[in-house]
N, C-alpha and C positions, 0 to 999 in steps of 0.2 A: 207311540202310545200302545199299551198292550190292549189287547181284548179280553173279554174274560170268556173263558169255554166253558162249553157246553159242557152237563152232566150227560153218562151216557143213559142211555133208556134201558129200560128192563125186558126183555125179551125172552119171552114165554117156548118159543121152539127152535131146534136149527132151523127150518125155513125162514123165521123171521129174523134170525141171524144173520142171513146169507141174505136175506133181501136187505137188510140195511146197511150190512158191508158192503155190497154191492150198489145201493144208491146212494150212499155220503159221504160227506166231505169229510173223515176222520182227523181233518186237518185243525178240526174247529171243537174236539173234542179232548177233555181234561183225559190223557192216559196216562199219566204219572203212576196211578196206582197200579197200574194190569202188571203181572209179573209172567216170565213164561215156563210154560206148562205142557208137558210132556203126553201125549195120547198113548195109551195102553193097545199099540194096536199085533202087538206078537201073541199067538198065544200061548194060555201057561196050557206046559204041557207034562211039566214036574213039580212033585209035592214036596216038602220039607213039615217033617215034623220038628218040634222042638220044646222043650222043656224049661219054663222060665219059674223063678218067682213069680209066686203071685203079686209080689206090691211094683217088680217089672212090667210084665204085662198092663198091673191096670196103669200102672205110668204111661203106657204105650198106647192104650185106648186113651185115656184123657186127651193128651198131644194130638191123636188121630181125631178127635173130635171137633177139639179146637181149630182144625185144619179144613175139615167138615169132609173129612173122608173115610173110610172103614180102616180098621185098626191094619186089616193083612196088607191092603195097598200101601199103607203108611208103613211098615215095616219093610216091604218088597221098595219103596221107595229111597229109605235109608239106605238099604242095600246098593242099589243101582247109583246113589248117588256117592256112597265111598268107591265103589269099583271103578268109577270114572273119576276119578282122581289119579295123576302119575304117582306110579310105585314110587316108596320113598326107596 
């Protein structure tokens, strides 16, 4: 018979991240939805300017909203996620 899992909790800081990862059973929680997600941890140390349409860009903020991240990471993330794809 299945059980049903838990919702995960909402936690307010990394400490209380790390203290709950650290004391639970993650076994007995619903993660079907958590998708994985890349830390920003290089720094930027070059600029790119660029020149878009305007109804481009706001397409690009929109998208980035909906994502609930700033428009420049959203785009830096497009980036990085074609370049990691094999050359055709």
């Amino acid at each position: 018979m299945k059980t049903k899992s838990k919702s995960m909790p909402t936690l307010k800081s990394d400490a209380a991240a790390e203290n709950f990862v650290a004391s639970a059973d993650l076994s007995k929680y619903d993660l079907s939805g958590f998708k994985p997600m890349k830390f920003e941890i290089e720094a930027k140390s070059a600029a790119l300017n660029l020149r878009l349409p305007q109804s481009l860009l706001n397409a690009v903020k929109v998208r980035a909203k909906a994502k609930g991240i700033p428009y420049t990471r959203y785009v830096r993330m497009l980036l990085e996620t074609d370049l990691a794809k094999p050359s055709a």
